[in-house]
C-alpha positions in Angstrom: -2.4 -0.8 3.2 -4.2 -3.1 1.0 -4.4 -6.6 2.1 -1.5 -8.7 0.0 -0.1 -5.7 -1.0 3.7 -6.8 -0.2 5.3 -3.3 -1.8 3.4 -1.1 -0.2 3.5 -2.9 3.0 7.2 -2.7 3.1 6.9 0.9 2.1 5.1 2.0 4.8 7.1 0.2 7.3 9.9 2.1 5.8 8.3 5.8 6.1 7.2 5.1 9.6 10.2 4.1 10.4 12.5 7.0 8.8 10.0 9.4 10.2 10.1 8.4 13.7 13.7 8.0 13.2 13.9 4.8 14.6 12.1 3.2 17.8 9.6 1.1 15.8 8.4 -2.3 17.0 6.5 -3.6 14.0 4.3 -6.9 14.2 3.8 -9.1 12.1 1.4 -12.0 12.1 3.2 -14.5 9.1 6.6 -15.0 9.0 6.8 -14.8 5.8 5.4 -11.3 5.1 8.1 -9.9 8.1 11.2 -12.0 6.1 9.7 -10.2 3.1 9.3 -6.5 4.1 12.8 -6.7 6.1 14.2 -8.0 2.9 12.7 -4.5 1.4 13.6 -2.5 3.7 16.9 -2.7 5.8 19.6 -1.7 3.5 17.1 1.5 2.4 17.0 1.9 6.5 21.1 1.0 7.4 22.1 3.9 4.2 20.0 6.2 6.7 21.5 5.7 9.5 18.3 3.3 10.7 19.6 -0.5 11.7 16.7 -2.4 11.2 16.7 -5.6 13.4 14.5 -9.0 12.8 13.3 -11.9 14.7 13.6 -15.0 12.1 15.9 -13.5 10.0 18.8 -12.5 12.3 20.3 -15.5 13.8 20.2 -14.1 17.1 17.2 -15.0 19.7 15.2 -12.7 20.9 16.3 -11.8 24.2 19.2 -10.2 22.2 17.6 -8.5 19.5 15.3 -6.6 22.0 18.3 -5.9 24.2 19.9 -4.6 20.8 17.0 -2.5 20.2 16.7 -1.1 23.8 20.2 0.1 23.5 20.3 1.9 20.5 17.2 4.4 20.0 18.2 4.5 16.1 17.5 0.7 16.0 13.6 -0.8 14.9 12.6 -4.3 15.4 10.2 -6.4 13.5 8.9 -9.7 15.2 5.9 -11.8 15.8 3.3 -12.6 18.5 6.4 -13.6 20.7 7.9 -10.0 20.2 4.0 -8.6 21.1 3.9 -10.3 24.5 7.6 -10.2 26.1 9.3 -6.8 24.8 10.1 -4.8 27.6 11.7 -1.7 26.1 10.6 1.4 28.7 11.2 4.8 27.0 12.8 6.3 24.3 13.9 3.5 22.4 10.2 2.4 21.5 8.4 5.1 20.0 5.8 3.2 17.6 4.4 0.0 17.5 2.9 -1.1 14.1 0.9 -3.6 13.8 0.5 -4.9 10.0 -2.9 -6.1 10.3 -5.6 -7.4 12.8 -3.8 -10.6 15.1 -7.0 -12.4 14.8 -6.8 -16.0 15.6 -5.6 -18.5 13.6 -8.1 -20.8 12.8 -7.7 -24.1 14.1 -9.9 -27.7 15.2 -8.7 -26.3 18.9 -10.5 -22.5 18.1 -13.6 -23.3 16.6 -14.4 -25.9 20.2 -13.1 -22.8 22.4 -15.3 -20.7 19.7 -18.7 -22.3 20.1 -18.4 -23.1 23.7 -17.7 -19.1 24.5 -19.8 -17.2 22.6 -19.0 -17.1 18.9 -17.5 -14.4 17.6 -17.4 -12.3 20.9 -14.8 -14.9 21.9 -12.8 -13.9 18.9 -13.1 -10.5 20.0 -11.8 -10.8 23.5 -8.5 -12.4 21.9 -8.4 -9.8 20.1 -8.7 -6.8 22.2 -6.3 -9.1 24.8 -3.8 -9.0 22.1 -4.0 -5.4 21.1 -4.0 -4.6 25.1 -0.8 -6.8 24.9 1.1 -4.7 21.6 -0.1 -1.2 23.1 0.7 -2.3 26.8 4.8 -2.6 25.1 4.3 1.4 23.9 2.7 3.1 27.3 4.2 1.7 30.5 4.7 4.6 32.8 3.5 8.2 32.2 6.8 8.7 31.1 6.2 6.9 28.0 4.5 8.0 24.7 4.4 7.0 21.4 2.6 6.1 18.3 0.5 3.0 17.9 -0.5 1.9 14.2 -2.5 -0.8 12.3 -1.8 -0.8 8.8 -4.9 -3.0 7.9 -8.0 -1.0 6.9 -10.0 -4.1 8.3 -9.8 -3.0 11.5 -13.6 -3.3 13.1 -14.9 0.0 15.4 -15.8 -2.6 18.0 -12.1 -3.6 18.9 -11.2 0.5 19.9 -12.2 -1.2 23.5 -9.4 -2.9 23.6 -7.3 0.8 24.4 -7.2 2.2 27.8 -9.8 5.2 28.0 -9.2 8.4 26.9 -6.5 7.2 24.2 -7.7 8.3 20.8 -8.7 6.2 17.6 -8.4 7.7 14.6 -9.0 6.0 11.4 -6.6 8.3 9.0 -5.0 7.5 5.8 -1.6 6.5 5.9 0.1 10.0 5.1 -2.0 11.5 7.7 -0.8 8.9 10.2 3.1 9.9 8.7 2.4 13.5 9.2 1.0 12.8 12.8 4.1 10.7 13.6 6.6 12.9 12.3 4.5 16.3 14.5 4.9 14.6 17.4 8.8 12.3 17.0 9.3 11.9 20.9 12.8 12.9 22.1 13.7 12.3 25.8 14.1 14.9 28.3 
């Protein structure tokens, strides 16, 4: 998806999620852009049947919105970093985690010190690949799990496929072929 592209951003959070029919944890790294594809999105979702839940748009914390979205398979949440590093959701009810673009750091007085005095950019990469380590780690827990991982920004550098366990596949594909791929393979529990 286009950087900045708001409509089709939204649009493709909404296919994912109607294909996998639910289960979707999508990240987001603004505020903004989440409060503006859930706005979108959810009624188009709740007339299919697909509740579509929100950190900093439902007033509700966290804790409940991710127990909310455990207990109902049907039910996708879309949240921030906060939502990247403390959802524990084990099996069916997470199916796909999509990211909606690259969490690279913010830049900051703080980063560029930690930046120089670690190695440049390879510093930004090990954030990086720690925080895509971090969003995959929520999708494959046990060898029970599986699921569907997605980055929706094409500027997504061949250098940060490290961050994935080995032997998990990285395909760059376009987004209908990442639909088609999804809806194959919709997980349903034994």
């Amino acid at each position: 998806v286009k950087k900045g592209d708001v409509a089709a951003l939204a649009g493709a959070y909404a296919r994912i999620v109607e294909v996998s029919g639910g289960g979707v944890l999508g990240l987001f790294t603004a505020i903004r852009r989440l409060r503006s594809v859930h706005g979108r999105i959810a009624d188009r979702l709740a007339r299919a049947g697909l509740p579509l839940f929100a950190q900093h748009v439902d007033p509700i914390d966290t804790g409940t919105l991710v127990d909310i979205f455990r207990d109902d398979p049907a039910a996708s949440l879309l949240g921030t970093d906060a939502l990247r590093d403390g959802v524990d959701v084990p099996g069916h009810s997470l199916r796909c985690v999509v990211l909606e673009q690259v969490p690279w750091p913010k830049p900051s007085i703080l980063h560029r010190a930690r930046r120089a005095a670690n190695g440049g950019p390879a510093h930004d990469d090990r954030i990086i690949r720690a925080r895509l380590a971090q969003a995959f780690g929520r999708l494959i827990r046990s060898q029970a799990d599986c699921g569907h991982f997605v980055v929706l920004s094409p500027a997504f550098p061949s250098r940060l496929a490290t961050a994935f366990p080995p032997g998990v596949p990285v395909l760059r594909v376009t987004l209908e072929e990442a639909l088609q791929r999804i809806e194959a393979r919709v997980w349903s529990p034994a």
